[in-house]
N, C-alpha and C positions, 0 to 999 in steps of 0.2 A: 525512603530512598527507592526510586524507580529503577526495577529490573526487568529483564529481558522476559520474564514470567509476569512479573506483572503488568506489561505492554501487551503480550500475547492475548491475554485475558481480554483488558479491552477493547482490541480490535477485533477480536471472536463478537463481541456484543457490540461490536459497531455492522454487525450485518443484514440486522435491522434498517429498513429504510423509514430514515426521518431526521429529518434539518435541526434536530436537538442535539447538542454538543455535550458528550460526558468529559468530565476537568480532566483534561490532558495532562501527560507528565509534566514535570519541569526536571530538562536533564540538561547541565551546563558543564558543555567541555572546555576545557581550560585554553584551548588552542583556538574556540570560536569567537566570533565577534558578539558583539553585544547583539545582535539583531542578525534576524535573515529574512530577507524579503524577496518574492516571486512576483517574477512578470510573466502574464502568462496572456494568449489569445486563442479562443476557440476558433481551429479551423469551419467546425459545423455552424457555430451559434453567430460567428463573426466578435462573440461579444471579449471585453478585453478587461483586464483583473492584475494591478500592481495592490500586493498586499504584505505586509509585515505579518509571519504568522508565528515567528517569536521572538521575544523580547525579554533584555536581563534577565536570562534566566527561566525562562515561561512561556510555554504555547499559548496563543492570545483565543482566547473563546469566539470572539465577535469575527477574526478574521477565519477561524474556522468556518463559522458560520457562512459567511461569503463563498469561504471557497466548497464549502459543500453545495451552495446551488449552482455555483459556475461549475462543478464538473457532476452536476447532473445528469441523470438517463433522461436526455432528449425527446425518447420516445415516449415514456411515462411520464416525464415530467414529475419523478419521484428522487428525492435524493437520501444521501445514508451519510453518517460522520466518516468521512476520510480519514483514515492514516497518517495519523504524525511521523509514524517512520516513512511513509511514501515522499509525504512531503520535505523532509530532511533527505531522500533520498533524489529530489528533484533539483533541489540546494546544491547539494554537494555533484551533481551532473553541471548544472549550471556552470558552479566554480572551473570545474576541467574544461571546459567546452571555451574557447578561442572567441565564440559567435556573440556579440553584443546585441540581437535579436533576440527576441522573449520568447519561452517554450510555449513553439504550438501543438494544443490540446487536439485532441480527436476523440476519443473514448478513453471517458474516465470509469464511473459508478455505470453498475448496468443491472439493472430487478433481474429476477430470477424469470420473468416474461419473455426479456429482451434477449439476453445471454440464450434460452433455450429457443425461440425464433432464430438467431443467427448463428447457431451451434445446427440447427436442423438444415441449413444451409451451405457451411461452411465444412470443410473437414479441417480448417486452420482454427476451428474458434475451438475454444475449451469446454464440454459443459461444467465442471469445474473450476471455469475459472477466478481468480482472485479479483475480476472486476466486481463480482456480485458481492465483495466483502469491501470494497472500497481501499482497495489494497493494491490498484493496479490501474495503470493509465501509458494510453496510446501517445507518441510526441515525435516531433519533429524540428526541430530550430536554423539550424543552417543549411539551405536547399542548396548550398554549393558542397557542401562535404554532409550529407545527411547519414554519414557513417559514425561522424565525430564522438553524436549521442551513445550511442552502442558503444562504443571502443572506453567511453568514459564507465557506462553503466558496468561492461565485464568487469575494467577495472577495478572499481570500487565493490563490486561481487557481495552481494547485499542481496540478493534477492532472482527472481527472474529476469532474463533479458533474452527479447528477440526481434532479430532486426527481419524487416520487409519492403525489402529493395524492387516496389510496386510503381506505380506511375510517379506517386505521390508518397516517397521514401518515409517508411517512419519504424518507429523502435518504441516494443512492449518492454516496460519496466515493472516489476513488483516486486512486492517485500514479502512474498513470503520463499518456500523452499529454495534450494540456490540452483539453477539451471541456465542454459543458453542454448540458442538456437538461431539459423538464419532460413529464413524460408525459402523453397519449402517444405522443408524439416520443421518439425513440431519439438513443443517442449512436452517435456513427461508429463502424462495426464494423471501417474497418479501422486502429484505434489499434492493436491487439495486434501488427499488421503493421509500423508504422511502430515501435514500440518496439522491435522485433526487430534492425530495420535503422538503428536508432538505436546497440542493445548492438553488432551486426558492424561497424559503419562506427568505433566507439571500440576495439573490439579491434582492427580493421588499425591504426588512426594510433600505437596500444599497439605493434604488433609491430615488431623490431627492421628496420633499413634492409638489405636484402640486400646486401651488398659485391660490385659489378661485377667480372669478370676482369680479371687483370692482363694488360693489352698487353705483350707480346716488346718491348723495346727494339732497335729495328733498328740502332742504332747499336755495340751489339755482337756486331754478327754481321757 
């Protein structure tokens, strides 16, 4: 049975970059459909990715797979196993959002290169951030209400969310600590910190109970 600990876990070891896919949960909600599938296109790449990433019951390996190279670091041309919670977490935006346009990508996965190149740039980028964990991704879907996404993501309150109401409107989603912000106001930089010691404080209460010494029975001596 898949818990909130043990999803944690593997998405800490999904921060490694590499197009290998470790066996995702299978977590079925009684209230979901048999299937959810993503339409998505990369504003940068152009390129475009309708994919079923789970089924009866089971995250699909193969389409993990996919969608780990479509939201690739660009720059590196390196990718890392995305987030099953992101992507349920893109699903259920979807569901809320009015817009029958498929969510456009911008930054998804970003190496530890990239992230600190645009953090030495930026005072908006995190170095911290949860893109380096594949836990977090840049989007935008309806250019007529490009609020819609944000308003759905608070909603649903799952994770980070900030909206940047820039040329080219778009809204940071991620699963890890719970935060919001519109820019340009930042989100808390030390979520990265508090997730860390969120995964070490579930791996102690995880590790076994150390067995105290046995006391000498003085009554046999």
């Amino acid at each position: 049975m898949t818990t909130r600990r043990t999803f944690l876990k593997s998405s800490a070891a999904a921060a490694v970059a590499t197009t290998s896919l470790v066996a995702a949960p299978a977590i079925l909600r009684a209230e979901a459909p048999y299937k959810r599938t993503l339409r998505m296109q990369s504003l940068n790449s152009g390129e475009k990715l309708t994919t079923t990433y789970w089924a009866d019951g089971e995250y699909q390996k193969g389409a993990f797979q996919r969608i780990s190279w479509f939201m690739r670091d660009l720059r590196t041309n390196t990718t890392t196993q995305m987030s099953p919670a992101l992507m349920d977490l893109l699903w259920d935006i979807d569901q809320l959002t009015s817009s029958s346009k498929p969510i456009y990508t911008m930054s998804a996965f970003r190496s530890e290169r990239t992230n600190a190149w645009l953090a030495a740039r930026s005072t908006s980028v995190d170095p911290g951030s949860f893109h380096r964990l594949g836990m977090a991704i840049d989007i935008t879907q309806e250019f007529g209400d490009p609020h819609a996404v944000y308003r759905a993501a608070r909603k649903l309150n799952r994770g980070g969310a900030g909206y940047y109401p820039t040329r080219t409107p778009y809204v940071h989603v991620d699963v890890g600590p719970v935060d919001s912000w519109v820019h340009p106001a930042i989100g808390r930089r030390d979520r990265d910190a508090e997730y860390k010691a969120q995964l070490a404080a579930e791996k102690a209460a995880d590790a076994p109970a150390e067995t105290p010494p046995e006391t000498p029975d003085s009554s046999n001596s």
